[in-house]
KEKE-3310 file (N, C-alpha, C; in steps of 0.2 Angstrom, whole numbers, plus 5000, padded with zeros to 4 digits):
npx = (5009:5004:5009:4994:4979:4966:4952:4935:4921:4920:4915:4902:4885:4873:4861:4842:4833:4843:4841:4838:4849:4853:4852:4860:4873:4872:4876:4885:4896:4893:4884:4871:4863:4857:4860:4848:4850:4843:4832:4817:4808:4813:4810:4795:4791:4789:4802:4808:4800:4799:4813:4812:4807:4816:4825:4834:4830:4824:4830:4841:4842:4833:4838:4829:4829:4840:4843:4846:4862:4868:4873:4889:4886:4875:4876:4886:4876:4869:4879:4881:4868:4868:4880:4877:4867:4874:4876:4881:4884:4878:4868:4863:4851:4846:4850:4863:4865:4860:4869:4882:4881:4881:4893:4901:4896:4900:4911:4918:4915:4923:4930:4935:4934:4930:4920:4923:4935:4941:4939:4946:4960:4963:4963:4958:4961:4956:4941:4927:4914:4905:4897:4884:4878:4863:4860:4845:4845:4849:4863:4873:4885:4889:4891:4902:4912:4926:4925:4914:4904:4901:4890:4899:4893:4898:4909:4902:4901:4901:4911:4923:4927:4940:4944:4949:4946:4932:4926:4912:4909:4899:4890:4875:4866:4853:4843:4828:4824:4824:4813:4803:4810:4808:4803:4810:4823:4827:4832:4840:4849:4854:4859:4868:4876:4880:4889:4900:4906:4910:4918:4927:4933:4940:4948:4964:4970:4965:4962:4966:4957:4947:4943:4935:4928:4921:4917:4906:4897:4893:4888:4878:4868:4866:4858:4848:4841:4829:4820:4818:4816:4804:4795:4794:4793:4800:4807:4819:4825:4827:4837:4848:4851:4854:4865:4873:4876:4884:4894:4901:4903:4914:4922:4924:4927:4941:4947:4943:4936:4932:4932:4920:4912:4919:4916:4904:4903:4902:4890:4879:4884:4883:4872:4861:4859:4855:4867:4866:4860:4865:4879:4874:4869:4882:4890:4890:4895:4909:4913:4914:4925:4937:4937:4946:4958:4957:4952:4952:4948:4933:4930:4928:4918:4908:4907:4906:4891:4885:4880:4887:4891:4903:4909:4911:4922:4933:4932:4919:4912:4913:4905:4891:4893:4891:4880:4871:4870:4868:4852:4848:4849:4838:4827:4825:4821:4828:4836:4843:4849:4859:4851:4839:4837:4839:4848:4862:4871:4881:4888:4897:4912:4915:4910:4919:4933:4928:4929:4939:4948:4946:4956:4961:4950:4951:4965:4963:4957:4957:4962:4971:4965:4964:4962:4951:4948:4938:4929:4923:4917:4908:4900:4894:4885:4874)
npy = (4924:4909:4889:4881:4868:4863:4857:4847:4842:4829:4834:4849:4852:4866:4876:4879:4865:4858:4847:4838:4832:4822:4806:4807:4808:4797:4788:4791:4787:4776:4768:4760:4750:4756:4763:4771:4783:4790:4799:4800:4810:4817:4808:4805:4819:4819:4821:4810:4802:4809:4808:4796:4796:4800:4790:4778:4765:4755:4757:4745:4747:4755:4763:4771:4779:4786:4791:4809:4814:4802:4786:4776:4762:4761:4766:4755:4743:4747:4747:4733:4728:4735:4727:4716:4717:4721:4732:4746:4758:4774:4785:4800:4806:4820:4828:4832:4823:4811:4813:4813:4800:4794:4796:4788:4775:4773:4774:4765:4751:4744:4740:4730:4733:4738:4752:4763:4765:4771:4784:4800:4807:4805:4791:4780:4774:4771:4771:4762:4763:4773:4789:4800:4816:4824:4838:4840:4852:4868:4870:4862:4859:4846:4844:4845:4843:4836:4827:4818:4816:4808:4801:4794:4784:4778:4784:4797:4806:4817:4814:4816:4809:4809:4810:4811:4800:4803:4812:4818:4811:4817:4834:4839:4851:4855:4872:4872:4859:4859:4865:4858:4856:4858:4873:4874:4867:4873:4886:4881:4874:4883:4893:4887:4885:4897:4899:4892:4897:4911:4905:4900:4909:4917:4907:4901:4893:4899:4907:4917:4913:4905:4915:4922:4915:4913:4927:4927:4919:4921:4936:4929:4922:4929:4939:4932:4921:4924:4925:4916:4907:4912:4911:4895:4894:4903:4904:4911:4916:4903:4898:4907:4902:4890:4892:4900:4889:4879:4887:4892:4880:4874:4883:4883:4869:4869:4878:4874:4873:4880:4885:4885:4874:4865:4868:4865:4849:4841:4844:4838:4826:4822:4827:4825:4837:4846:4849:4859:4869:4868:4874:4887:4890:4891:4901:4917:4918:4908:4919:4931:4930:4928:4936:4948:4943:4943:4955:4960:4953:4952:4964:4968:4958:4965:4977:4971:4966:4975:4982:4991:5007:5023:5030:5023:5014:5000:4990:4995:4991:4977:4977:4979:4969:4956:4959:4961:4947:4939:4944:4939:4926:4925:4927:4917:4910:4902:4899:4907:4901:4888:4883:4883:4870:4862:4856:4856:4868:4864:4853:4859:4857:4844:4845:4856:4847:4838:4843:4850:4839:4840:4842:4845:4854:4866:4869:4878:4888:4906:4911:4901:4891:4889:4874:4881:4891:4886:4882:4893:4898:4891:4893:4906:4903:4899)
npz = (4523:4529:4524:4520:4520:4510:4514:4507:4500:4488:4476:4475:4471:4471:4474:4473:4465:4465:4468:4459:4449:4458:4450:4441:4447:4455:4443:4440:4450:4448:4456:4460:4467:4480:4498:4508:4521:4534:4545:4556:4557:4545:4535:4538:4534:4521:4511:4510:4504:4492:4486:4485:4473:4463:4460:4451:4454:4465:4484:4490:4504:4518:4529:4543:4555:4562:4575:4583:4588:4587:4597:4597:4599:4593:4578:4575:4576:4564:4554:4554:4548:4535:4531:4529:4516:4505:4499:4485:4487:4496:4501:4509:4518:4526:4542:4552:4562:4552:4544:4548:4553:4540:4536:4543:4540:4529:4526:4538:4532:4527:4540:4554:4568:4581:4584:4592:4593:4584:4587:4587:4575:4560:4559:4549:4534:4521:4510:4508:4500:4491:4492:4495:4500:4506:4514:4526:4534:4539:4547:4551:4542:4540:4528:4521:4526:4536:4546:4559:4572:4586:4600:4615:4624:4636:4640:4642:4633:4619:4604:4590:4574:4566:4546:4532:4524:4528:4519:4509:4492:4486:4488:4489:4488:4490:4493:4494:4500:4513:4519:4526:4537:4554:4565:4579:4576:4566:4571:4582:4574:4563:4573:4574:4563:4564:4574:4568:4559:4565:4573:4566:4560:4568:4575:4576:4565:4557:4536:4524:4514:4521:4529:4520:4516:4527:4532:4523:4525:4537:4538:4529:4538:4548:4542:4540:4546:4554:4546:4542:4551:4555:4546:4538:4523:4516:4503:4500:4510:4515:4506:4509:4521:4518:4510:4518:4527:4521:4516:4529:4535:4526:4531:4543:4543:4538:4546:4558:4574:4589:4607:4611:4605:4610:4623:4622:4621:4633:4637:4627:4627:4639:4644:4634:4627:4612:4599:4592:4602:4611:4608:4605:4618:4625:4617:4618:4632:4630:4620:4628:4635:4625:4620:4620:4615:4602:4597:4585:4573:4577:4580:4565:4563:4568:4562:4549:4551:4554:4566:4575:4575:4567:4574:4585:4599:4595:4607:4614:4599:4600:4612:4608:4598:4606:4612:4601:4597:4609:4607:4594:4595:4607:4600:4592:4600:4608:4623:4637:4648:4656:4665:4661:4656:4666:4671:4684:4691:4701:4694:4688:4687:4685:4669:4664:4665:4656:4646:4646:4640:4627:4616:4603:4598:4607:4606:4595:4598:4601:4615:4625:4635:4654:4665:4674:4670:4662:4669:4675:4664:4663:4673:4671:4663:4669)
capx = (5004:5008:5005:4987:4976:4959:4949:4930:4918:4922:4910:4898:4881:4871:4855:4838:4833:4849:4843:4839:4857:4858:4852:4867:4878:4873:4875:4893:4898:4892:4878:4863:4861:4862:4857:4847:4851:4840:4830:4809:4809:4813:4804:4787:4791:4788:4807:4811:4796:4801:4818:4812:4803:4821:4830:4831:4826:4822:4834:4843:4841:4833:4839:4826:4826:4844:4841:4847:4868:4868:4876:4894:4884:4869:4880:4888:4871:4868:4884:4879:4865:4871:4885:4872:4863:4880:4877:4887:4884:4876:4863:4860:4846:4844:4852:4870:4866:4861:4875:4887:4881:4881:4900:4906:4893:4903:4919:4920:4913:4926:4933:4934:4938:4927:4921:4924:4944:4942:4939:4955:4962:4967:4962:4956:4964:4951:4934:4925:4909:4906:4894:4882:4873:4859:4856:4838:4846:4855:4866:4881:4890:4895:4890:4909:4918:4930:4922:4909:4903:4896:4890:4899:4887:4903:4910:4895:4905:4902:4918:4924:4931:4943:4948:4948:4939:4921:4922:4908:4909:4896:4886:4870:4865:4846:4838:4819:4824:4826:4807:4801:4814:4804:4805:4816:4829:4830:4834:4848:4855:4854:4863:4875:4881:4883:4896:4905:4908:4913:4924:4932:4936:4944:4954:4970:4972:4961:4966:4963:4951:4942:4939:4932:4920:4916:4912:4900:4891:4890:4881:4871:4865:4864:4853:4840:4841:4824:4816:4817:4811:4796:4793:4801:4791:4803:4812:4823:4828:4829:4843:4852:4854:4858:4872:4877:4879:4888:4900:4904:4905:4919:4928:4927:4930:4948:4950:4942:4932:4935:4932:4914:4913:4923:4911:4896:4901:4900:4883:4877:4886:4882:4864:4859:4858:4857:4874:4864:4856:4872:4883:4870:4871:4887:4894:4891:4900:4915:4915:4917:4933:4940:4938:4951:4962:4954:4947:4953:4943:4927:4927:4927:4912:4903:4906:4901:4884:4883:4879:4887:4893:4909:4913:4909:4927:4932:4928:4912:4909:4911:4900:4887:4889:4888:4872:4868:4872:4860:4847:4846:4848:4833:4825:4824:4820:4837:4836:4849:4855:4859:4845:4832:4838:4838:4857:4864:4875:4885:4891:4903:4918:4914:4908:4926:4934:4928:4929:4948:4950:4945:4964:4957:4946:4954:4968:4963:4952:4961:4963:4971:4959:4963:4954:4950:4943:4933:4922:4920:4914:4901:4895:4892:4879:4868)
capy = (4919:4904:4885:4879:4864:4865:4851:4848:4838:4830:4840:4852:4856:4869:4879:4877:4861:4855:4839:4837:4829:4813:4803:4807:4807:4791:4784:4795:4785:4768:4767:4754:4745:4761:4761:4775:4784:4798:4799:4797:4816:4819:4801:4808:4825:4819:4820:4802:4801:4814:4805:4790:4796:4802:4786:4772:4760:4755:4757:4740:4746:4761:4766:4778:4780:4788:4794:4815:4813:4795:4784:4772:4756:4762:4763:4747:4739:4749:4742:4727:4727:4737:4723:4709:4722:4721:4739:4749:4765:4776:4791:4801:4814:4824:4833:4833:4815:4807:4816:4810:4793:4789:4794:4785:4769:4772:4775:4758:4746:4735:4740:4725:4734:4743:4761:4766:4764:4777:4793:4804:4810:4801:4782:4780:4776:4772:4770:4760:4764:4781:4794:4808:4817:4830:4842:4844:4857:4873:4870:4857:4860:4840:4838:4846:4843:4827:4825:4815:4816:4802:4799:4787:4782:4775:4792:4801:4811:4818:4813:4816:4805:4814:4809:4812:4798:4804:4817:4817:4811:4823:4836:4842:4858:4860:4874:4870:4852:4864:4870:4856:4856:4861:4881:4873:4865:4880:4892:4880:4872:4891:4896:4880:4888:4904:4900:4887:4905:4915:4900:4899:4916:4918:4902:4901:4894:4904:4908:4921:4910:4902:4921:4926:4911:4915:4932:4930:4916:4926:4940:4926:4921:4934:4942:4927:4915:4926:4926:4908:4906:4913:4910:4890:4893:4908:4901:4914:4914:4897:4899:4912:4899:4884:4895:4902:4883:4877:4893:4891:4872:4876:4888:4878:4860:4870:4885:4874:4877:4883:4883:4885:4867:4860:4866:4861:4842:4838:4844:4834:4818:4821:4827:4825:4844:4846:4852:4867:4871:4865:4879:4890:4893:4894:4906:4923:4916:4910:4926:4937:4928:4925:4945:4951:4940:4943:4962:4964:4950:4952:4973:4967:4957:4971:4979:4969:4963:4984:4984:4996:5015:5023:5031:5017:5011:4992:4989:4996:4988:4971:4972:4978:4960:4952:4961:4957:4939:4936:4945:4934:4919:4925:4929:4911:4907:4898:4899:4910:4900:4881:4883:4880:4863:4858:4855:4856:4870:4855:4848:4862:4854:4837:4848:4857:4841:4833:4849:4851:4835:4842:4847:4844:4861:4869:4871:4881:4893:4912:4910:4894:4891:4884:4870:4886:4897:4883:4882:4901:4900:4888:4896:4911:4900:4898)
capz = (4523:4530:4521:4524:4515:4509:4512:4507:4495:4481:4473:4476:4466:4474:4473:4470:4461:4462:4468:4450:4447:4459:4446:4437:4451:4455:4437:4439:4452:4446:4462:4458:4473:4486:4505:4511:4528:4537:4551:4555:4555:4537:4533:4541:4533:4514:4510:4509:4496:4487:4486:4482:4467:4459:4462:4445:4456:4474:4484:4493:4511:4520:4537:4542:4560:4562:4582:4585:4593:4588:4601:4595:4597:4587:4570:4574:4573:4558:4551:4553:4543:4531:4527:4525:4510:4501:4494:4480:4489:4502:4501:4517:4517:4535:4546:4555:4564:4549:4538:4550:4550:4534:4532:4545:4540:4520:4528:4539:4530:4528:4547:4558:4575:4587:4579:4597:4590:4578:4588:4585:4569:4555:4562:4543:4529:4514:4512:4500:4496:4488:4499:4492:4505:4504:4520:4527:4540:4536:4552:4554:4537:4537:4520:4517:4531:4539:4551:4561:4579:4589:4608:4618:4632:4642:4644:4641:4628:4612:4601:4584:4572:4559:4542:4523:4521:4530:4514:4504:4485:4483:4493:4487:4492:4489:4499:4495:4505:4520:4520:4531:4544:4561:4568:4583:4572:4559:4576:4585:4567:4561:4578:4575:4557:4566:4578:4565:4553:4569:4577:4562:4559:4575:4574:4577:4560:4549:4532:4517:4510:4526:4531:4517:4515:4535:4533:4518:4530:4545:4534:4525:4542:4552:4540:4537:4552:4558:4543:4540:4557:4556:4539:4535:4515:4514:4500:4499:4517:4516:4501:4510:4527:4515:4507:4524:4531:4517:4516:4537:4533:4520:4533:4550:4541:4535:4549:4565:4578:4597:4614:4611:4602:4616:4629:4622:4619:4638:4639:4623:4629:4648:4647:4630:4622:4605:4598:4591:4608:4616:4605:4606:4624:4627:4612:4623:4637:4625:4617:4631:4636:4619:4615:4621:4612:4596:4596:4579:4571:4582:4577:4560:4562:4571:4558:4545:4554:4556:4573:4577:4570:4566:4581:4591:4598:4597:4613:4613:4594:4602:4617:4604:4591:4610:4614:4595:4597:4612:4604:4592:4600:4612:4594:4588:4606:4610:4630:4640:4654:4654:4670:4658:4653:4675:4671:4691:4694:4706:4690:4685:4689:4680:4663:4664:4665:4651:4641:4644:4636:4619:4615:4595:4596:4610:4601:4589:4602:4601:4621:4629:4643:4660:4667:4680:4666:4658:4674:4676:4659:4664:4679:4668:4660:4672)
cpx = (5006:5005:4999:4985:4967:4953:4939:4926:4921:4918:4904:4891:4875:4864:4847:4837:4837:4848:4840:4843:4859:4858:4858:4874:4880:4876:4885:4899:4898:4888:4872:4861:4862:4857:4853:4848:4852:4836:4822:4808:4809:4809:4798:4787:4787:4794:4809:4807:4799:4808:4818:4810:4809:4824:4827:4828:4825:4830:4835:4840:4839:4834:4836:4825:4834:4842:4847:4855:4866:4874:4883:4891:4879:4875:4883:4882:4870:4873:4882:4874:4867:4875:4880:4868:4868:4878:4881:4889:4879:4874:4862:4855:4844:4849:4860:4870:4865:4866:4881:4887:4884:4888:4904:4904:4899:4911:4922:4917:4915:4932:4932:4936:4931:4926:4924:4935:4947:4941:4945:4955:4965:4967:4959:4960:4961:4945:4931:4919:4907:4898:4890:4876:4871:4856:4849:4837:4851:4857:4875:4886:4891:4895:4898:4915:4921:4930:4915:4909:4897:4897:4895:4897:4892:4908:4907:4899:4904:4908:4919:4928:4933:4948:4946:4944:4932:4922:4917:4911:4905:4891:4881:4865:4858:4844:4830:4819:4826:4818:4804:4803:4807:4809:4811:4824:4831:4834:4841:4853:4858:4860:4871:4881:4883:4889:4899:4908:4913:4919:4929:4937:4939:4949:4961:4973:4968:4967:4964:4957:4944:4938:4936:4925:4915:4912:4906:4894:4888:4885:4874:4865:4862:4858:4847:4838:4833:4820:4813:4815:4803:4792:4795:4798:4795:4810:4820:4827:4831:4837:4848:4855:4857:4865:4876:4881:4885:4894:4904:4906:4910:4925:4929:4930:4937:4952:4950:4937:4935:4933:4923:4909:4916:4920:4906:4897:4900:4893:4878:4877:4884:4873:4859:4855:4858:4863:4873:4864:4864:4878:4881:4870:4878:4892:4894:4897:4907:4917:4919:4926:4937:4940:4942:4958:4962:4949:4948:4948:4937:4924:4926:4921:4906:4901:4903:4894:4879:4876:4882:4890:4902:4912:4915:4917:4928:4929:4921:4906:4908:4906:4894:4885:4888:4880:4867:4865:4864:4855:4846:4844:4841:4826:4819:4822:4824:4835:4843:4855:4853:4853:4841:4831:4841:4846:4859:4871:4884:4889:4896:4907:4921:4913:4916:4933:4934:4929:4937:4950:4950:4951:4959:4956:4948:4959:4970:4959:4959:4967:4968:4968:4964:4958:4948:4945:4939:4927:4921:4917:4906:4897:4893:4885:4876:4867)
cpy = (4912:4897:4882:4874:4867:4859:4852:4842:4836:4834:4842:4855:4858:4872:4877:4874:4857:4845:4835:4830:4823:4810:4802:4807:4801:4786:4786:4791:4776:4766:4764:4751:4749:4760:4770:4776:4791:4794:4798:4802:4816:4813:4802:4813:4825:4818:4815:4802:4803:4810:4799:4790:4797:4797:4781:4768:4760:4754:4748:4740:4754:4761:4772:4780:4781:4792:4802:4812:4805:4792:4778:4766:4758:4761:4757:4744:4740:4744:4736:4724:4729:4732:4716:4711:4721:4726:4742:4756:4770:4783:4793:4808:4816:4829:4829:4822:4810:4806:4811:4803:4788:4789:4792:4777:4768:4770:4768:4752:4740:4739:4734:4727:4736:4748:4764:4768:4770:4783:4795:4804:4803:4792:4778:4780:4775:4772:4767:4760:4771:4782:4801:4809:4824:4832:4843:4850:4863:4873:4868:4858:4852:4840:4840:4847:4835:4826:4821:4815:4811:4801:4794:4789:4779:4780:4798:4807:4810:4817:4813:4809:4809:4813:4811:4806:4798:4811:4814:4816:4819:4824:4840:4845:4860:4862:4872:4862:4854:4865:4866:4858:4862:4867:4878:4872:4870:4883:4888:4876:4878:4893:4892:4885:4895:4906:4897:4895:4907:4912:4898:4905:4919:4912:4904:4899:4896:4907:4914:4918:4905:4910:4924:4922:4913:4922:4933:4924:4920:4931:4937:4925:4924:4938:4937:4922:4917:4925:4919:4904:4908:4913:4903:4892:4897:4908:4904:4914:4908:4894:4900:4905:4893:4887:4895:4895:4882:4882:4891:4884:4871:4880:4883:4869:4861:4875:4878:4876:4879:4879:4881:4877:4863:4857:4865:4852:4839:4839:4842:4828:4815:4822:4828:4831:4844:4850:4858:4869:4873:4871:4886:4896:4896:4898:4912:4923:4914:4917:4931:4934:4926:4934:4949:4950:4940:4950:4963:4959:4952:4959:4971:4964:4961:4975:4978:4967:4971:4983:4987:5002:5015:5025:5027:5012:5003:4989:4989:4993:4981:4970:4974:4972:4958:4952:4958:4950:4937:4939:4943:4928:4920:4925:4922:4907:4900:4903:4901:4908:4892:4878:4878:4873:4858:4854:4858:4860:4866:4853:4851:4861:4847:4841:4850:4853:4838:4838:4850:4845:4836:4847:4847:4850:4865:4873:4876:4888:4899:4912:4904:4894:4884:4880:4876:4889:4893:4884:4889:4899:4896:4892:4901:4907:4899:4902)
cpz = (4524:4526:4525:4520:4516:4508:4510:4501:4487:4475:4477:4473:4473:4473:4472:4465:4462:4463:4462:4451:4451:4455:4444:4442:4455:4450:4437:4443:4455:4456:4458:4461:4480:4493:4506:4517:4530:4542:4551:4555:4548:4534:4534:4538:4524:4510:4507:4502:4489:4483:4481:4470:4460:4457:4453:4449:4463:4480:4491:4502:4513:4526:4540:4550:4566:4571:4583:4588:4592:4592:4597:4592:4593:4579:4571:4571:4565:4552:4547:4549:4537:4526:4523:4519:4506:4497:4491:4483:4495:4500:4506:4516:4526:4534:4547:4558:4557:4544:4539:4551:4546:4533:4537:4543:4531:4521:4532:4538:4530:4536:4550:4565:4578:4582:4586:4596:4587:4579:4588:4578:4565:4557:4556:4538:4520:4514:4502:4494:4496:4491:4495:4498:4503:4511:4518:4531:4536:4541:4553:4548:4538:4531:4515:4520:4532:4541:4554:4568:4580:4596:4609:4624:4637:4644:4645:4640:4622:4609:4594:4582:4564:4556:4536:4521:4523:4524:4509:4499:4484:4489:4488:4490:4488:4493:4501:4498:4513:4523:4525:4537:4550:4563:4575:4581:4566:4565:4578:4577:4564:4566:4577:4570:4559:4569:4570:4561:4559:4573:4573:4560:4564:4577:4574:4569:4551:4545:4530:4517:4517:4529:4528:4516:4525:4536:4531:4522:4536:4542:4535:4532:4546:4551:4539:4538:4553:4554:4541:4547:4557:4550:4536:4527:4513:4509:4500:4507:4518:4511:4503:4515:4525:4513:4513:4528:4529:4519:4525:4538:4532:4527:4540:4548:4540:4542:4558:4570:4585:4603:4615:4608:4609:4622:4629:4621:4626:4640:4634:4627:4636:4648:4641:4626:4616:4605:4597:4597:4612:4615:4608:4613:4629:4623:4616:4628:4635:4625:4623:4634:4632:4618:4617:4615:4603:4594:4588:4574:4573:4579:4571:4558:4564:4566:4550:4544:4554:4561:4578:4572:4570:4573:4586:4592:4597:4603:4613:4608:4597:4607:4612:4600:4598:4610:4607:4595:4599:4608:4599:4592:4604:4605:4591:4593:4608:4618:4634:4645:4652:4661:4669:4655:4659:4673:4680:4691:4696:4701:4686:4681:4684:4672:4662:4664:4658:4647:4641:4642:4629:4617:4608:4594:4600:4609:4598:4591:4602:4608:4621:4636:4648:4661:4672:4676:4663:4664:4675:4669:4662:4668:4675:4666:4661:4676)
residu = (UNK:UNK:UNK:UNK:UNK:UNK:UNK:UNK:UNK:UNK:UNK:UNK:UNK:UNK:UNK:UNK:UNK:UNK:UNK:UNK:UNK:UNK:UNK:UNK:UNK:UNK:UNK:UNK:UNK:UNK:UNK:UNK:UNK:UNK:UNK:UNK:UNK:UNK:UNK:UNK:UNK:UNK:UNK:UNK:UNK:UNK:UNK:UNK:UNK:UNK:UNK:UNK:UNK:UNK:UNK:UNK:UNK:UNK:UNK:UNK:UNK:UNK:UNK:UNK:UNK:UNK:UNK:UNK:UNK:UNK:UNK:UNK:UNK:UNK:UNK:UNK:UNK:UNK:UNK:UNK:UNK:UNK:UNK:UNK:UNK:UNK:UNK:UNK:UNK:UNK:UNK:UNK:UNK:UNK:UNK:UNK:UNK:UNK:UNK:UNK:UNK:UNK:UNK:UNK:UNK:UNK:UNK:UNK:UNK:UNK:UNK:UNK:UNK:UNK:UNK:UNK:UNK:UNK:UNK:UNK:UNK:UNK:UNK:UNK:UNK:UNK:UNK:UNK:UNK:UNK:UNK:UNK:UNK:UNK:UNK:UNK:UNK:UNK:UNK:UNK:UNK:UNK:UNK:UNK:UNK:UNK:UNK:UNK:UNK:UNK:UNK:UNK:UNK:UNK:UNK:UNK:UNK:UNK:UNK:UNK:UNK:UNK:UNK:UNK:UNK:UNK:UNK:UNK:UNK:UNK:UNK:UNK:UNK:UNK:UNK:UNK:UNK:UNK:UNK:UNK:UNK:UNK:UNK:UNK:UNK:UNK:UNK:UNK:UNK:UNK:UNK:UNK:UNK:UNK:UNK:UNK:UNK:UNK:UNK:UNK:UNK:UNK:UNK:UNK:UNK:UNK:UNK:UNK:UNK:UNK:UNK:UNK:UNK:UNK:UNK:UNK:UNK:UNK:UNK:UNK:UNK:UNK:UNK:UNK:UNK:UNK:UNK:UNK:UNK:UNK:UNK:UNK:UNK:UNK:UNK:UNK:UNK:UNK:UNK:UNK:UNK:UNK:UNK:UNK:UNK:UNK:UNK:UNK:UNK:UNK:UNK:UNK:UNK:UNK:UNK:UNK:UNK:UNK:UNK:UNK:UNK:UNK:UNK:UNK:UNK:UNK:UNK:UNK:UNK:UNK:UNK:UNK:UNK:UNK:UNK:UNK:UNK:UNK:UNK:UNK:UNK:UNK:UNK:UNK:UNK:UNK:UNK:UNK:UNK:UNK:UNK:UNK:UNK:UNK:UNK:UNK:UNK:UNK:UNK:UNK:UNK:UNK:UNK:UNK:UNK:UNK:UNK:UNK:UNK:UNK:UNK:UNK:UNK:UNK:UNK:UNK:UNK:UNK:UNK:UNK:UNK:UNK:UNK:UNK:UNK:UNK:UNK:UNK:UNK:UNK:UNK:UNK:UNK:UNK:UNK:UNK:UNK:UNK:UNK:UNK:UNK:UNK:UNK:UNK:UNK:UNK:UNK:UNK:UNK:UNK:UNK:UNK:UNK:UNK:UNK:UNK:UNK:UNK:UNK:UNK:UNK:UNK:UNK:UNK:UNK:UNK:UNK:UNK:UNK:UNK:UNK:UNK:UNK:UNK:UNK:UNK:UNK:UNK:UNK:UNK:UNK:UNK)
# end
């Protein structure tokens, strides 16, 4: 077993109710003058109310119009305001964008450069205002990962920015803050936490403990992505896909993600896909060129998804989880080809491009891809 680190929230309270416990988390972490920051989505939803009603008091600043893949200079602005608030602390309530947000808005507060500066790993070395975030998606896992993703509109590139300091103080994992979330954003956030489990469990640097948390998510979601689709009141469903997130959060924040990650950020950054949608459509196509490389992982998920029988060789158990995959992707009505989002063929060569610049995730993918075999993989996609 080789040495591995285990990064994640400083703490984690979980399950229904649990958003009980800010109060005290806030009092825990001497917060009295905190900023809120989510999006007009969860603000229109009831959420924010809801939110408000727990708080001692009002809070300093609300930032409520957090835009889906937010662009570099957007959080500057934000910044900006933010510093003129002179807040003690930062609340985020949403999804993946507002997650990420807030823990780069906690994390450069006292930055004086560019954020454009800080894509790349370890460009961070403290942060000063303490950070509790509560997903309204069971998709992206940030609320326990180190990371942050943010457009730049001058390379029309999604780009990470990765340090110890965008970890949450605390993540607050209540499912019944899930139940609004819109049927499209349950199906690609759902599909999001499905790769991040299965990209981590096929990593290069998966461990014991990232495979064990990735199996029990890929279950958790495999079995209750559809049900919480068609159902969002489905509390229980809604439970399973919080836990699933969380648990595939836990495992890709430590194990990694892949190629599938790499070649969805040019099609976020270039044509504005969501990262679900964006993963979404290109995991199949991954997959079948990763599978080689990885039959013994991969049989094991076929096996634990039971999707296919004993008899059934490895080979033949993989192309079944494939066959599985898309059918559920088609399921949650996640769309086959990148077609359907009038993406131009033509632009291949530019997408495989920007996508072999993502040593970062690459990396860590089973395979090492050519810039050759990233554009086959595209064309498959359409």
């Amino acid at each position: 077993m080789k040495v591995s680190e285990f990064k994640t929230a400083g703490k984690l309270i979980t399950g229904l109710g649990a958003i009980k416990a800010l109060t005290d988390e806030m009092a825990r972490l001497s917060i009295k003058e905190c900023a809120i920051v989510t999006d007009k989505g969860v603000s229109s939803s009831g959420l924010l109310d809801q939110l408000l009603t727990l708080l001692p008091s009002s809070p300093l600043l609300i930032i409520d119009d957090i835009p889906p893949e937010p662009e570099v200079n957007i959080i500057e602005d934000k910044l900006a305001i933010l510093r003129e608030k002179q807040v003690d602390g930062i609340i985020a309530l949403g999804g993946g964008s507002a997650i990420d947000s807030a823990k780069v808005l906690a994390a450069t507060y006292d930055h004086t450069g560019p954020l454009s500066e800080l894509f790349g790993e370890n460009t961070l070395s403290k942060r000063r205002l303490p950070l509790i975030v509560i997903p309204t998606t069971a998709g992206t896992g940030s609320e326990v990962t180190n990371i942050a993703i943010l457009s730049d509109p001058i390379a029309q590139m999604k780009k990470g920015i990765v340090s110890h300091c965008l970890l949450p103080d605390v993540a607050i994992v209540a499912p019944e803050m899930t139940k609004t979330c819109p049927q499209s954003i349950t199906a690609a956030s759902g599909i999001d936490a499905f790769v991040h489990a299965l990209e981590a469990y096929i990593s290069v640097n998966a461990s014991p403990i990232t495979d064990a948390l990735a199996e029990k998510a890929l279950k958790l979601i495999f079995n209750s992505l559809l049900h919480a689709y068609n159902n969002g009141e489905n509390l229980s469903a809604r439970e399973d896909m919080a836990t699933g997130s969380l648990m595939a959060g836990l495992a890709f924040g430590n194990a990694g993600v892949g190629a599938v990650h790499a070649l969805a950020y040019p099609l976020g950054g270039r044509f504005h896909l969501s990262h679900g949608m964006s993963n979404a459509v290109m995991l199949p196509h991954v997959l079948k060129v990763n599978a080689p490389f990885c039959q013994d992982k991969l049989y094991c998920v076929a096996k634990l998804l039971k999707v296919c029988e004993r008899h059934h060789s490895k080979e033949e158990a993989i192309k079944l989880l494939l066959v599985a995959i898309e059918k559920l992707c088609r399921d949650v009505g996640i769309p086959a080809s990148l077609t359907h989002f009038n993406i131009p063929p033509s632009c291949v060569g530019e997408l495989a491009e920007e996508a072999s610049k993502v040593t970062r995730l690459l990396r860590n993918n089973p395979k090492q891809l050519s810039i050759e075999e990233i554009e086959d993989i595209y064309r498959l996609a359409f």
